[in-house]
C-alpha positions, 0 to 999 in steps of 0.5 A, spaced: 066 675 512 074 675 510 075 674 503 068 674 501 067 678 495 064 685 496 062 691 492 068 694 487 067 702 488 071 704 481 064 701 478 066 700 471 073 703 471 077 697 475 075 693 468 079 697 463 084 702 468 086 706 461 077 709 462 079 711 469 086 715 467 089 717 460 095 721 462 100 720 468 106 724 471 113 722 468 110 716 464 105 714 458 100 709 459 096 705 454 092 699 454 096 693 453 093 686 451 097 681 455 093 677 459 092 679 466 090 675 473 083 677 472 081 677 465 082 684 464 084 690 459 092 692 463 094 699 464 101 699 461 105 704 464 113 706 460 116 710 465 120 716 461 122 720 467 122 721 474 117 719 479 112 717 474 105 716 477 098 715 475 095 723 475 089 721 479 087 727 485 086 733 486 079 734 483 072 731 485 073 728 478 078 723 481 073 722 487 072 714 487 067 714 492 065 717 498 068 717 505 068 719 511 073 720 518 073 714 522 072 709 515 077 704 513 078 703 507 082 697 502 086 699 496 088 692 492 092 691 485 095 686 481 102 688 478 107 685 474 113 689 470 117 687 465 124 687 471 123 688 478 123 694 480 119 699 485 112 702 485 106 704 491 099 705 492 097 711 494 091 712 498 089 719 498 083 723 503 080 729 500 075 734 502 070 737 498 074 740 493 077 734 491 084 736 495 087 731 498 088 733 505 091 726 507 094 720 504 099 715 507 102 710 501 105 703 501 111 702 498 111 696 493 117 691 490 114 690 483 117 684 479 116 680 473 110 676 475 102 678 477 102 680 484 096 682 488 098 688 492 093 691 498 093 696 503 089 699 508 088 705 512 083 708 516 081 715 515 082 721 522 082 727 519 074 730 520 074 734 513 075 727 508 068 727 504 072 722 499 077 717 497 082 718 491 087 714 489 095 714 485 098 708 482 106 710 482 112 706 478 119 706 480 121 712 485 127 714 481 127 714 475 129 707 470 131 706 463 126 701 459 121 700 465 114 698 464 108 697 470 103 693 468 096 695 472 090 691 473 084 689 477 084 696 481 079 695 487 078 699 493 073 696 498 071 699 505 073 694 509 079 692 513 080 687 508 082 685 501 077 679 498 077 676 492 076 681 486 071 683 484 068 688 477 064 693 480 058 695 480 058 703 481 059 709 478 065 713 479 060 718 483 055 715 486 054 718 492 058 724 492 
């Protein structure tokens, strides 16, 4: 049922985003603990360039789950920055070496309080063996500008519910 809770596929990494990625493009990311919507431990990302983003694709290290054509899937997170600002989720379909061969992205209007942002697609291409995702801060680059990231869930189903820790590991199924 819509907005039923149901299994959290990033297994443990949704509750502490800096165990799931160290090291970012453009960007530093630490922990931060400034209280979250969800109770979590908040990714801080300080922007230092352009284009900053998560570093969380291209290997089979970064396959959150696995996937397959025909399957539609929910990518949802809290965010807030400390101005407003710009960002985007970026929902990637990769192959069995861990290569994405699809993605599509949805741009986000980041602002100073927690927001739940969500997006949803459905696979098409034959070769997706796994989902990947990429959290991205400003598209160009902004002095001073700091995102906050929490409460990562990615779901298959056509639907963001409420959020929920996960249950699984990283790589359970693959």
């Amino acid at each position: 049922y819509k907005g039923q809770p149901t299994v959290n596929a990033l297994g443990t990494l949704s509750t502490d985003l800096f165990s799931w990625v160290t090291t970012g493009n453009s960007c530093t990311l630490t922990r931060d603990t400034i209280a979250s919507p969800v109770g979590n431990t908040p990714l801080k990302m300080v922007t230092t360039g352009n284009d900053p983003y998560t570093n969380t694709y291209n290997s089979t290290g970064n396959n959150i789950a696995a996937a397959s054509s025909g399957q539609t899937w929910t990518i949802s997170v809290w965010a807030k920055a400390n101005q407003n600002t710009t960002g985007a989720i970026f929902h990637f379909g990769a192959n069995s070496s861990g290569n994405y061969i699809d993605y599509n992205a949805t741009g986000l209007s980041i602002t100073t309080e927690w927001t739940r942002y969500t997006y949803t697609r459905t696979f098409t291409d034959a070769n997706v063996v796994a989902i990947q995702a990429r959290l991205d801060g400003p598209d160009s680059f902004q002095s001073g500008v700091v995102v906050w990231w929490d409460g990562l869930q990615v779901e298959q189903k056509a639907n963001a519910t409420q959020f929920t820790t996960g249950t699984r590991s990283a790589t359970q199924g693959l």
